[in-house]
Every structure is written in structure tokens, then in C-alpha cells.
C-alpha positions as CSV (number, residue, x, y, z in Angstrom):
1,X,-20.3,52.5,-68.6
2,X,-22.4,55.8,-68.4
3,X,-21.2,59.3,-68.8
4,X,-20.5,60.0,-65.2
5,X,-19.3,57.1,-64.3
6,X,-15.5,57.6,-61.8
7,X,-13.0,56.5,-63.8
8,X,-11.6,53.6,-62.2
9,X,-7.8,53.3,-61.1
10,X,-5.4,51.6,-62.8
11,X,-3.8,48.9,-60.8
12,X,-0.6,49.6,-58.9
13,X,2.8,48.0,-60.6
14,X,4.6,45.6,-59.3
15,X,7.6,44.5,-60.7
16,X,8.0,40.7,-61.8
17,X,9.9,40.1,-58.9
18,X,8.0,41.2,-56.4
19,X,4.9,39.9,-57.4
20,X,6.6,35.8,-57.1
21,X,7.9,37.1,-53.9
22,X,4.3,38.1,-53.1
23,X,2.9,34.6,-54.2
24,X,5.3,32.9,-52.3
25,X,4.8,34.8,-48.6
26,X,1.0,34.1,-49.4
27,X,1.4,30.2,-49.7
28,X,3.5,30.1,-46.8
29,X,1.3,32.3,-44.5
30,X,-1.2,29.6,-46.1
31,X,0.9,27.1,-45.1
32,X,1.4,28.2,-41.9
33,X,-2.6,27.8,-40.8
34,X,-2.9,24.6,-42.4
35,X,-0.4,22.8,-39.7
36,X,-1.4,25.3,-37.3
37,X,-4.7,24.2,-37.6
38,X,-3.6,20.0,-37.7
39,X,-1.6,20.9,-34.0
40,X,-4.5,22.5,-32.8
41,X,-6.6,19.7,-33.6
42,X,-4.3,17.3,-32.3
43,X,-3.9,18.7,-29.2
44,X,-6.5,16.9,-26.2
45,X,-8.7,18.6,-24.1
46,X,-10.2,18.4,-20.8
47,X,-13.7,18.8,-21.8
48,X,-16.4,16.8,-23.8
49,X,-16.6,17.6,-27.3
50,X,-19.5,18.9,-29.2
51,X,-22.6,16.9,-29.7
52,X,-22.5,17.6,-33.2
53,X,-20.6,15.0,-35.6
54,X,-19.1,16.2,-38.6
55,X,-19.6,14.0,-41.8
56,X,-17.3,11.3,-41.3
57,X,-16.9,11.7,-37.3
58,X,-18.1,9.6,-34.3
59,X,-18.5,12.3,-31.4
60,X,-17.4,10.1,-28.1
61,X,-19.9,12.5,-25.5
62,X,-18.2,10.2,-22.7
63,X,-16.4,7.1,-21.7
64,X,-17.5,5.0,-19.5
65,X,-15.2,2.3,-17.9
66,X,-16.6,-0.4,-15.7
67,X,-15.0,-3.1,-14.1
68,X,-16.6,-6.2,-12.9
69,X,-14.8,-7.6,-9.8
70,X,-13.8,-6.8,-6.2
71,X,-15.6,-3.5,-5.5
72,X,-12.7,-2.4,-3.8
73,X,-10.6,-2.7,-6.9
74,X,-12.2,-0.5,-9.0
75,X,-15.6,1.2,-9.4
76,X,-17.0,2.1,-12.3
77,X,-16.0,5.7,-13.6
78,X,-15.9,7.7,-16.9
79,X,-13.5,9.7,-18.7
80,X,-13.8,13.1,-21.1
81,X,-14.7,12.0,-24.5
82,X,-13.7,12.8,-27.8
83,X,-14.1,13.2,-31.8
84,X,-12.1,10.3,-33.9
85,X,-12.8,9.9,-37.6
86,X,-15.3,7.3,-38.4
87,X,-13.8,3.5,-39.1
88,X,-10.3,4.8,-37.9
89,X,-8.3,3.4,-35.3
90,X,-7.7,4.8,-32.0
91,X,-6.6,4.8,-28.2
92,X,-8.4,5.4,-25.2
93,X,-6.8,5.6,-21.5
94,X,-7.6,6.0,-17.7
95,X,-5.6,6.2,-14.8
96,X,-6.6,3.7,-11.9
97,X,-5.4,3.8,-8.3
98,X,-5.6,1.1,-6.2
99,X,-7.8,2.9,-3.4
100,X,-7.2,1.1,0.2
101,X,-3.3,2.0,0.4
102,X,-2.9,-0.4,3.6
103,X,0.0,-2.5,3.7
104,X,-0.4,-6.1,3.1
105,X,-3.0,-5.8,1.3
106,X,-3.3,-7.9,-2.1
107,X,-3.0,-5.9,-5.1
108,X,-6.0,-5.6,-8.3
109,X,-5.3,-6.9,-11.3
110,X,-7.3,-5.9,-14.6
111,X,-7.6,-9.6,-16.0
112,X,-9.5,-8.0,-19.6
113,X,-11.1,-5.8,-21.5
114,X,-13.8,-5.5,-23.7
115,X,-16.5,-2.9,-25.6
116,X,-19.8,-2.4,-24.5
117,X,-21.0,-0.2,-27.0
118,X,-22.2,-2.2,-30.5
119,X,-20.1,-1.0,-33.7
120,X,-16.8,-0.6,-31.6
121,X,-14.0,-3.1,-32.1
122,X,-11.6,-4.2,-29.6
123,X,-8.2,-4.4,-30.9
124,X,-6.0,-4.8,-28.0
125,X,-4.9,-3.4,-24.7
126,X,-2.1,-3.4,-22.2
127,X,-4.0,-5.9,-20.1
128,X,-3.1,-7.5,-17.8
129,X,-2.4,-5.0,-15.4
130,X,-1.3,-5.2,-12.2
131,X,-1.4,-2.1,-9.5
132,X,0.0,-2.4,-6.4
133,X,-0.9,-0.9,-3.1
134,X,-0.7,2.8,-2.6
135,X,0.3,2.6,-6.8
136,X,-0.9,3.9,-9.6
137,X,-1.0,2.6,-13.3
138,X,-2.9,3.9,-16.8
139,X,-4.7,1.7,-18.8
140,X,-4.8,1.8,-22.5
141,X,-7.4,0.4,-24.5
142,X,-7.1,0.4,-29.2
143,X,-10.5,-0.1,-30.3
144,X,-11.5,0.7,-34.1
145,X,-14.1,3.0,-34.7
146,X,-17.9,2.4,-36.6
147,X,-17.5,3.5,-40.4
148,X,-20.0,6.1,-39.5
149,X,-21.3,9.4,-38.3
150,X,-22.8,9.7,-34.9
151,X,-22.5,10.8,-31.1
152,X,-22.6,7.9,-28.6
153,X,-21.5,7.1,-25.2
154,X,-18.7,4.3,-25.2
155,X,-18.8,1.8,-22.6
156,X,-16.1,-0.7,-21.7
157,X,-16.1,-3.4,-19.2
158,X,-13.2,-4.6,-17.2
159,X,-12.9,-7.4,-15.4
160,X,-10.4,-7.1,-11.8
161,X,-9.3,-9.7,-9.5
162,X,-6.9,-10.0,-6.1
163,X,-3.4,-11.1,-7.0
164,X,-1.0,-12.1,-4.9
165,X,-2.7,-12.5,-1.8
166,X,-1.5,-13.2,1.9
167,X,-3.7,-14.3,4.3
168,X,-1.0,-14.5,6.7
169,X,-0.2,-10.7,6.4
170,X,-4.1,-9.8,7.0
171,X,-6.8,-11.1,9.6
172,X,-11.2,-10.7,9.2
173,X,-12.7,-10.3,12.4
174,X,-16.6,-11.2,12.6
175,X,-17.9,-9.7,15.3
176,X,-21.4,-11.2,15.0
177,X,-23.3,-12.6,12.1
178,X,-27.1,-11.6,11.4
179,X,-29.3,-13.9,9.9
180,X,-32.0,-12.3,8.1
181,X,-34.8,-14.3,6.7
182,X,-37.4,-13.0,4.0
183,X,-40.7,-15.0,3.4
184,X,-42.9,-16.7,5.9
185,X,-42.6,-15.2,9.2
186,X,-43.5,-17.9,11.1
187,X,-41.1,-20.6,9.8
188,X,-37.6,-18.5,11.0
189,X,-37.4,-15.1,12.6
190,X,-34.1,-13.1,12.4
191,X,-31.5,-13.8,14.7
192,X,-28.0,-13.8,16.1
193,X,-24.9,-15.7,16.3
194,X,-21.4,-15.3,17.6
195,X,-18.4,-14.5,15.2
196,X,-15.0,-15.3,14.4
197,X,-11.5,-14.4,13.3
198,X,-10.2,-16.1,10.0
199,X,-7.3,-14.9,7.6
200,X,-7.8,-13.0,4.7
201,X,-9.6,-14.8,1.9
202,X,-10.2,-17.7,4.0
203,X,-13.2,-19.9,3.3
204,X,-15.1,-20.6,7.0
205,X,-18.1,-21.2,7.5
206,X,-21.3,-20.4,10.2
207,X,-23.9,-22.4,11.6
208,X,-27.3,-21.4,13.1
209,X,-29.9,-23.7,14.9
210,X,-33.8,-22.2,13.4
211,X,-36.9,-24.1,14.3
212,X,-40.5,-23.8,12.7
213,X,-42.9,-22.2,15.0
214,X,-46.2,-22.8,12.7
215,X,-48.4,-25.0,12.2
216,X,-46.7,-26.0,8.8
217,X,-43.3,-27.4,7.6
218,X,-40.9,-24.7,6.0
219,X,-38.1,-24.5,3.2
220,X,-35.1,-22.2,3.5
221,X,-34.6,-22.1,-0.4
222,X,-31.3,-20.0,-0.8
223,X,-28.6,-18.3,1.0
224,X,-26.3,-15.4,0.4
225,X,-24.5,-12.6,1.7
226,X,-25.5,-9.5,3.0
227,X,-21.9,-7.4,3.5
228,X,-20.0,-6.3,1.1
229,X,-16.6,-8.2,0.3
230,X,-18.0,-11.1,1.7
231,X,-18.7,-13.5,-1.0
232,X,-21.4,-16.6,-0.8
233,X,-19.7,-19.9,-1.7
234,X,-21.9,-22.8,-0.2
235,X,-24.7,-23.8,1.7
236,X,-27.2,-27.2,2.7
237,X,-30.2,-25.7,1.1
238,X,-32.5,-26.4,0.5
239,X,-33.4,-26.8,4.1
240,X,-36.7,-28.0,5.2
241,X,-37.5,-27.8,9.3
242,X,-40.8,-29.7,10.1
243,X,-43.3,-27.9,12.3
244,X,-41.6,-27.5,15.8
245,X,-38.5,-28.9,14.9
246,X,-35.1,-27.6,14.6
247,X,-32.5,-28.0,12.0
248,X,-29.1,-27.1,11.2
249,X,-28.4,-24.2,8.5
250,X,-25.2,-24.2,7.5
251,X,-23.4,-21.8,5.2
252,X,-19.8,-21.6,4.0
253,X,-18.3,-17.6,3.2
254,X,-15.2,-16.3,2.0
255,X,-13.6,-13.4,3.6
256,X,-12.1,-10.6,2.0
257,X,-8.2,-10.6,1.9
258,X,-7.4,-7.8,3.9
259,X,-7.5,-6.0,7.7
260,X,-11.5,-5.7,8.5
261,X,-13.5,-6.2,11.6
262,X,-16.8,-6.0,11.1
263,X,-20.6,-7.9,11.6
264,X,-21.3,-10.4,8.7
265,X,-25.2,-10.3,7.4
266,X,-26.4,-13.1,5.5
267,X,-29.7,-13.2,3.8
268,X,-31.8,-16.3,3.4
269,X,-35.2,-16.4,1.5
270,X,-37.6,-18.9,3.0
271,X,-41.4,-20.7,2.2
272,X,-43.8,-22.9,3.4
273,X,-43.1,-26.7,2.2
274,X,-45.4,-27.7,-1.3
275,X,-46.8,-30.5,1.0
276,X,-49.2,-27.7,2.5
277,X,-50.2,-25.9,-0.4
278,X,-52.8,-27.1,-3.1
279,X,-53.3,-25.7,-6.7
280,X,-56.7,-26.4,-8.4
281,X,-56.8,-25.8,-12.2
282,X,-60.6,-25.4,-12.9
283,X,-60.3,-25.2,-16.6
284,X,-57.5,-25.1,-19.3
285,X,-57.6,-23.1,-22.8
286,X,-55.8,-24.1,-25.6
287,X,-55.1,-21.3,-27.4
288,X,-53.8,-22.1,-31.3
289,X,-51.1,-20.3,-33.1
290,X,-49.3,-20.6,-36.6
291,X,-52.0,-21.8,-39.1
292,X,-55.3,-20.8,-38.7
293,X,-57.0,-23.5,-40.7
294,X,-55.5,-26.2,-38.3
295,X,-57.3,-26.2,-35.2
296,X,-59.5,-23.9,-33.5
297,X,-59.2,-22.8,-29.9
298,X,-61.1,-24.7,-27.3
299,X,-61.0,-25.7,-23.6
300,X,-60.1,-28.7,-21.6
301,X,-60.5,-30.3,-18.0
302,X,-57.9,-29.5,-15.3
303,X,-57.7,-31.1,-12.1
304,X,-56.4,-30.2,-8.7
305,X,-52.5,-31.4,-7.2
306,X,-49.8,-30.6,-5.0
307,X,-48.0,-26.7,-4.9
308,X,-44.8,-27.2,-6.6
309,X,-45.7,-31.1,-8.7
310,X,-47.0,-31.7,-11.9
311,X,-50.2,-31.4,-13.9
312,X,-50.9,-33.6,-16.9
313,X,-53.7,-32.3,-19.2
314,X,-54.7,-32.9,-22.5
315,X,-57.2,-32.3,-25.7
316,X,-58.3,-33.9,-28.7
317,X,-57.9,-32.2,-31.7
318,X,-58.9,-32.5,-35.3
319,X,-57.6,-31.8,-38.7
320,X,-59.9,-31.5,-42.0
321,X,-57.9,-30.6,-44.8
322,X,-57.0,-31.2,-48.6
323,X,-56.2,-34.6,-49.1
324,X,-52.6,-35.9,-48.1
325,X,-52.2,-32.3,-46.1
326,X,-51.8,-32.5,-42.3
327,X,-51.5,-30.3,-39.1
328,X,-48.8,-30.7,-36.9
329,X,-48.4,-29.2,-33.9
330,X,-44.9,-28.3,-32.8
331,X,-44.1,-26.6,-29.4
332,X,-46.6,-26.2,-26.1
333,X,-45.9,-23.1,-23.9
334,X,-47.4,-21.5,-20.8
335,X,-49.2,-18.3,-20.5
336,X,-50.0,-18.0,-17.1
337,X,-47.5,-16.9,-14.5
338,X,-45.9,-19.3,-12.1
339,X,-47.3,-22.6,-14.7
340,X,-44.5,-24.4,-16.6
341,X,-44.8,-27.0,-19.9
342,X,-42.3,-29.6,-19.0
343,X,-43.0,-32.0,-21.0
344,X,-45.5,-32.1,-24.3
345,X,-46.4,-34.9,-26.8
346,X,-45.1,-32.8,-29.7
347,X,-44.4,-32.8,-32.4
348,X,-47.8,-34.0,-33.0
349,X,-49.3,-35.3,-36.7
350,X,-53.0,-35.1,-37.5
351,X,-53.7,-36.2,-40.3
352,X,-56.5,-34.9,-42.7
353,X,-59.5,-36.3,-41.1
354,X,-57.9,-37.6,-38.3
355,X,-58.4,-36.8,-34.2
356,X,-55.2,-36.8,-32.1
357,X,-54.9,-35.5,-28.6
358,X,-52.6,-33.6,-27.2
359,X,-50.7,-34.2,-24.2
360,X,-48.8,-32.1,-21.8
361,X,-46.9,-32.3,-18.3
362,X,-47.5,-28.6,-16.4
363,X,-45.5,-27.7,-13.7
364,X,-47.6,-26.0,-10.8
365,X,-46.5,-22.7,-8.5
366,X,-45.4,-23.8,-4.8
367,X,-48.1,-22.0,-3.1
368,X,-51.9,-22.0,-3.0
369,X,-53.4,-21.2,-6.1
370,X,-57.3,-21.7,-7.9
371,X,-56.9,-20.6,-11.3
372,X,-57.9,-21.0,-15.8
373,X,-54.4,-22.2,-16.9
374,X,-54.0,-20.9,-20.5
375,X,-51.7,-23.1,-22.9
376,X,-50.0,-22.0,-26.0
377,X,-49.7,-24.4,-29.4
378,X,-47.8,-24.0,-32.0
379,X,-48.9,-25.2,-35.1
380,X,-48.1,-25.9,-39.5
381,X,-50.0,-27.1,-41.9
382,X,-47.7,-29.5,-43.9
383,X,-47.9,-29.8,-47.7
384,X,-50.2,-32.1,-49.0
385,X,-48.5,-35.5,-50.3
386,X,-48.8,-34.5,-54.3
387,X,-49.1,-31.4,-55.9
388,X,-50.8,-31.4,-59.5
389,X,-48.8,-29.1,-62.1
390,X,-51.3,-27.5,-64.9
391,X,-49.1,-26.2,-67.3
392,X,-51.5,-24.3,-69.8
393,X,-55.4,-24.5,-69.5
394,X,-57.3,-25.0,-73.3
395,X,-60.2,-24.0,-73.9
396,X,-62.1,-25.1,-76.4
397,X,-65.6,-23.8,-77.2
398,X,-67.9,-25.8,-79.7
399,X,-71.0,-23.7,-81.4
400,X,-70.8,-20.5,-83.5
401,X,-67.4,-20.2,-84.1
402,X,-68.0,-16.0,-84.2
403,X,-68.5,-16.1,-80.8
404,X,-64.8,-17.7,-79.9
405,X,-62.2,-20.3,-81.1
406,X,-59.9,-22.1,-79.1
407,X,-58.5,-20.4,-76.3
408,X,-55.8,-21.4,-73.8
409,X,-54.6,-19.5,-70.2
410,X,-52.0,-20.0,-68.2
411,X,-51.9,-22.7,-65.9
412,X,-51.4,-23.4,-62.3
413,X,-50.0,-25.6,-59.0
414,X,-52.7,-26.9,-57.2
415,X,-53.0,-29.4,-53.9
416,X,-53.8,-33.1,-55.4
417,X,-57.5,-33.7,-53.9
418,X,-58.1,-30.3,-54.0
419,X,-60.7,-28.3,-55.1
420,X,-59.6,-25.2,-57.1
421,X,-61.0,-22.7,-59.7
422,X,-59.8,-22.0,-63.5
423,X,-61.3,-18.9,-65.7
424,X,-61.0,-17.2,-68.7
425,X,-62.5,-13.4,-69.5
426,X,-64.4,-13.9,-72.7
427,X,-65.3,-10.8,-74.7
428,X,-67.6,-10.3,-78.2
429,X,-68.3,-8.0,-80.8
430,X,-70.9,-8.1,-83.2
431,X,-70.3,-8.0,-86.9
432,X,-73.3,-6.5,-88.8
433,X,-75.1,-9.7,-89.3
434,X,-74.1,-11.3,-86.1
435,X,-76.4,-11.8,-83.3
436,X,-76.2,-9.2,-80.3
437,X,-74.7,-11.7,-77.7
438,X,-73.1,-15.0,-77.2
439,X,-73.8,-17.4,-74.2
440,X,-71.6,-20.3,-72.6
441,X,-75.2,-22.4,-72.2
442,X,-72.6,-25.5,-70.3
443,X,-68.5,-26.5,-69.4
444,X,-67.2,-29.9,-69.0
445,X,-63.6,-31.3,-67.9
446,X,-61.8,-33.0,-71.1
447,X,-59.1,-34.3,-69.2
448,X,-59.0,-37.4,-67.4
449,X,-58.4,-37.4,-63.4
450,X,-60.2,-34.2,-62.8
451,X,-63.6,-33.9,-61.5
452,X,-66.4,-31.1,-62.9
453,X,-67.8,-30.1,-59.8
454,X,-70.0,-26.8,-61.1
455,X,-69.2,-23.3,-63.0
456,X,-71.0,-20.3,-63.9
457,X,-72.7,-21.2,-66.5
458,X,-75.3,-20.5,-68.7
459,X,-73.3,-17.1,-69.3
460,X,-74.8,-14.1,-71.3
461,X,-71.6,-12.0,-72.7
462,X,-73.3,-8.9,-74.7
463,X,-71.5,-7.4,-77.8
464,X,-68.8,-5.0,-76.8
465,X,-68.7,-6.3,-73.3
466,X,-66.4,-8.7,-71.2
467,X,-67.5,-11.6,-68.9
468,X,-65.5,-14.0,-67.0
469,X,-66.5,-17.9,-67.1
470,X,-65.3,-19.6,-63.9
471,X,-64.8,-23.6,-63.6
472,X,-64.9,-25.4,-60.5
473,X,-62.6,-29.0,-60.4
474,X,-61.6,-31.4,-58.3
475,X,-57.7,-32.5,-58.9
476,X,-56.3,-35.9,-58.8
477,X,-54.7,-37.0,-55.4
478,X,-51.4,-38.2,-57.5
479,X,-48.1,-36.1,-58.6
480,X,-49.0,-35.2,-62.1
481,X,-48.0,-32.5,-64.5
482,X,-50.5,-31.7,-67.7
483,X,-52.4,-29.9,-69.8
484,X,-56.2,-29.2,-68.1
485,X,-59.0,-29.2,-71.3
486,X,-62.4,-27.5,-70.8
487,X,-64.8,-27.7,-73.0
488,X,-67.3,-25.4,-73.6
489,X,-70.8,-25.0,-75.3
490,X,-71.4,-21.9,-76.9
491,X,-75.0,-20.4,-78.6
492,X,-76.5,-17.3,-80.0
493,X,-80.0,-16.1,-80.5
């Protein structure tokens, strides 16, 4: 310390007892934050945490619960979320009211639950549950939490139903019923029809009398209803009504089980019949995927047909290959839009110099088309038939023996019937009375089976340098596994 520094003051006393009693009210002020803190953090809130997760915490920014059902059941709503610690176990709740409140009605029933949102577990919930009319029930859902740290919606998905319905205690009123067509104008306009009365939940059915005003046949393809609550359970389509001709269209509906009078629209989706429309395929392309030394792409012949039938086509393809290897060509697809494959001579084999061709069944759009259909192919080469193991390559080098001795190299796998390449780097250095360079003048195959078919040869490798010599064999077309012995001739100036 320096010369003017202030003294400093000496610490007050406290006597031995004070100071534990000191200690002590400390720890339990301590104390008393600690569990403060854990009720506080325990208690819920009514609004969405923050976006940011702790380590260790999955931040739940909402809850979204949606049931699958009658509409009038439940809709899909969300709750508040919250933070839970990641890969812990925990509940989620939401209050559902059962929203018509008329007498007689049935009540909704949630039949399940399960998690929509990928690393959440379902472990159980107080399904089923039943809530009555003008009632009120909560329902609890235990999931188990992703061992990690994040902020994510949750989604669960409930699926209702009616229970305990009484059709004698309610009555559906049609007034009228609509029938709306979509499509070809000119096979069935909209129109009209008178209703009904049925009890609630009661399966009736509606007729309507449509005739083709064109020049051409039509197809009502599907049916299906328009108004809510009113749920499609049969029809006799497909319909087809020949040009100025009427026919029958006949659809059976299910009311909804309670009080309702209202109009009933059902929707029907109609085209002209495949008779009248042609498609003409003017060319097809094969287009070729998987291995590229199989086939190339090329183009084939269509042909003209019915809207709606099939197509065959086909190609010939060939394969040229390493002995014993073949192409095979395992899956046709389409890649134009309304075309199907439906059929397809595959797998195909094609053999190593072989031709094969390639048949498929193409199901056409139902309307008029001219276009290029474009095919897809699949394809693998297969493994030849034998495979030749080389397990070491020697080399051995007759001539000055300064130049080299006997060398070896590792060996190889190659396809039997293949041709395939073997080298060595070969390096020199002169002594003081030894030439300036070495040269492989010629290389031969020592071992039976294999077939020379050229290398790099005569080849020059100057003192103090490094030069690779490269063979070039044929392989035997049977399952061996050898030693492979070059032989090589060696000179010097």
C-alpha cells in the first residue's frame, strides 16, 4: 500500500452466535426463493410462452386440436401453449361443448386421439368421451415429449362420431334437391327436383330423369353431396345416356340426425363417352435410367385408338457387354400426363450380344388427344457369370539385371472375358558405370488363360526418373483365382 493510502476499517464483531444465527436467516431467505421460484413456475398461464427454448425445453407456441368427424361435433380449435422439459411426460387439456343445445339431438363422442406433430408420443387419454347436449366435458390428452430442444406447434387429431341417436325424436325436411353437373354442358344441365321428409340419420334416396342433348353419348362419372351434414352413401354411376336419350340417375344420402329443413345440393361430375374421342400417339421415346452402359435412348412407333383403351408399344433393345454380364430391365413408367403403364414385359434379360424387345400396355386419357408419349425404363447391369481373382501381379524383367529384378504388385477382381489393365511404376538410377537409361523394348502374359492384347512398350525410363509400364489382357471367361505373370524385356545402351 502507498503512504496515503485510507486506512481501511476493521470489520465489525459479531459474536459467535450471532454470526450462525446470521448463516442460518441467509439459507432460509435462500430457501425461501428457491420454492418460490418452483410455485411460480408451476403455476399456468393464459398466454403463449416465449419463442425461445431453454437448453433442455420444448417451447409448445400453440396447440392445435382437430377432430375429424361430424362438423357439428367439433371444429378444429387451438389452445395456449406451453414450455415442458424435453423427453418428460406431460398433459394437455381442452374443454369441448357440444354446440347445437336442441333437445333430441344425438350427442358427440370423441372415439380417439392421436399426435400430429413427429417426435411426440401418445401415451394415453380419457377417450372415449361422450358430451351430451347443452354439456360440457374436458379432454385430457399424456403425450411424452422429444428428448430435445425446440419451439413447435403441436397438433392432435380427434376423431368424433353421433352416439345414441333417435331418428324418431328428430325429422330432415328437403325442401328441394339441386342437381348440379360439372363437365360437358351439353350432356346434363342443372336442374330441379322435389324433396322430402325422412328421420334423422335415415338413408333415402333421390331420383332425377337427365337426357343428352348433343350430338354425342355422355358419362355421369361420380356423385356427391353438396350440403353440409348430408353425407354421400351410393349411387348407379357410372351412368352413360346415349345422345337424345334419357336415363335414370339415382343416388342414395344419409341425413343428419337432428331437426333441419333445408334444400339438398348434390354435385355430379360428367364427360363425353370414350367411344367419341380418339387419341393418336405419333411417336413414343424410351427414355433409359439406372445404368448408362445398357441401352441408349431411342424412339419407337405409336399408333392411334380409342379415348380411355389401351396402347400396346414396343422396342428392341440391345446389350453389348463383358462376357456372361447382362442388362435387365426392371420397371416401365409413364411420363406424360393422362398416359398409364399397365402392363410391361419386365423384368426383361438381354443378354450380352443379344436383342430383346420391349413390350408395354399404355392406358390412353378419355378425351381427344395427338401427342409424343414419353416412357420411362428402369434398368441394371447384372454381374457377369465369373469373376477372375488376381491375387498379386509378378513381374519379372529379363536383361540387365541393374535396371530391375523381380517385381510383384498388388492384384485385382476383374469381369471373366474382360479386358482390363495391370501396371507397375518403374524407376532407375545410374551407378557410375551404368548406362544413362533403361528401356522395357517388349511385355508378354506368363500365365495361362490370359490374353496379351498390347501395352506401352518400348519404354524409355531415364536415370533418376519414374515411368509407369501399362499391360493390356484379356481374362479367362471361368471363376478363377491366381497369380497373373508378366514378363518383361529389359535393355540399355
Amino acid at each position: 500500500m502507498g503512504a496515503n493510502s485510507p486506512p481501511v476499517p476493521a470489520p465489525p464483531s459479531v459474536a459467535p452466535g450471532s454470526r450462525r444465527r446470521l448463516w442460518i436467516t441467509v439459507g432460509v431467505a435462500v430457501l425461501g426463493l428457491v420454492v418460490l421460484a418452483g410455485i411460480v413456475g408451476s403455476i399456468p398461464t393464459n398466454s403463449a410462452p416465449s419463442a425461445s427454448a431453454r437448453d433442455g425445453t420444448i417451447v409448445l407456441s400453440t396447440i392445435e386440436w382437430k377432430f375429424a368427424g361430424p362438423v357439428h361435433c367439433f371444429n378444429t380449435t387451438s389452445s395456449v401453449g406451453l414450455a415442458i422439459s424435453a423427453g418428460s411426460d406431460f398433459t394437455v387439456s381442452l374443454a369441448l361443448s357440444y354446440p347445437t343445445g336442441t333437445t333430441g339431438h344425438p350427442e358427440c363422442t370423441v372415439t380417439s386421439e392421436s399426435v400430429g406433430t413427429e417426435g411426440f408420443a401418445l401415451v394415453g387419454s380419457n377417450t372415449p368421451l361422450v358430451v351430451g347436449s347443452n354439456g360440457e366435458q374436458v379432454l385430457s390428452v399424456q403425450l411424452t415429449a422429444p428428448d430435445r430442444s425446440e419451439t413447435t406447434p403441436l397438433t392432435l387429431d380427434g376423431t368424433a362420431a353421433l352416439t345414441n341417436q333417435t331418428n324418431s325424436s328428430t325429422r330432415v325436411i328437403v325442401t328441394q334437391v339441386h342437381w348440379i353437373f360439372t363437365g360437358t354442358s351439353h350432356c346434363v344441365n342443372e336442374t330441379t327436383t322435389n324433396g322430402t321428409t325422412v328421420g334423422g340419420g335415415d338413408v333415402f334416396t333421390e331420383s332425377v330423369s337427365i337426357r343428352s342433348t348433343g350430338s354425342v353419348s355422355c358419362t355421369i362419372d361420380s356423385e356427391a353431396s353438396g350440403t353440409s351434414n348430408f353425407t354421400y352413401v351410393e349411387s348407379n354411376t357410372p351412368l352413360t345416356v346415349s345422345s337424345g336419350s334419357r336415363a335414370t340417375l339415382s343416388v342414395e344420402i344419409r341425413a343428419p340426425s337432428w331437426n333441419v329443413t333445408t334444400a339438398l345440393d348434390l354435385d355430379g361430375s360428367v364427360s363425353p363417352s370414350n367411344r367419341t374421342t380418339r387419341v393418336n400417339v405419333t411417336a413414343v421415346n424410351w427414355d433409359f435410367s439406372g445404368s448408362t452402359s445398357c441401352f441408349n435412348d431411342t424412339t419407337g412407333t405409336g399408333g392411334t385408338v380409342d379415348g380411355g383403351s389401351n396402347l400396346s408399344v414396343s422396342v428392341p433393345i440391345s446389350f453389348t457387354g463383358p462376357a456372361g454380364s447382362s442388362c435387365t430391365v426392371s420397371k416401365v413408367t409413364s411420363n406424360t400426363s393422362g398416359f398409364s403403364v399397365d402392363a410391361s414385359n419386365t423384368p426383361l434379360v438381354v443378354p450380352t450380344g443379344s436383342t430383346q424387345t420391349l413390350s408395354a400396355t399404355v392406358g390412353t386419357p378419355a378425351r381427344n388427344a395427338t401427342t409424343v408419349l414419353t416412357l420411362l425404363a428402369s434398368v441394371n447391369e447384372s454381374e457377369a457369370a465369373t469373376r477372375v481373382n488376381l491375387t498379386s501381379v509378378d513381374w519379372n524383367f529379363s536383361g540387365p539385371s541393374n535396371c530391375w529384378g523381380d517385381l510383384s504388385t498388388k492384384g485385382k477382381v476383374v469381369t471373366g472375358g474382360s479386358e482390363f489393365n495391370v501396371t507397375i511404376s518403374l524407376s532407375y538410377t545410374a551407378g557410375l558405370l551404368d548406362p544413362d537409361s533403361c528401356t522395357v523394348a517388349s511385355a508378354s502374359v506368363g500365365t495361362p488363360g490370359f490374353t496379351f492384347v498390347g501395352a506401352n512398350t518400348p519404354l524409355v525410363v531415364d536415370s533418376g526418373t519414374t515411368e509407369t509400364l501399362r499391360v493390356t489382357l484379356l481374362a479367362p471367361t471361368e471363376d478363377e483365382s491366381l497369380v497373373l505373370t508378366i514378363d518383361g524385356v529389359v535393355t540399355s545402351p
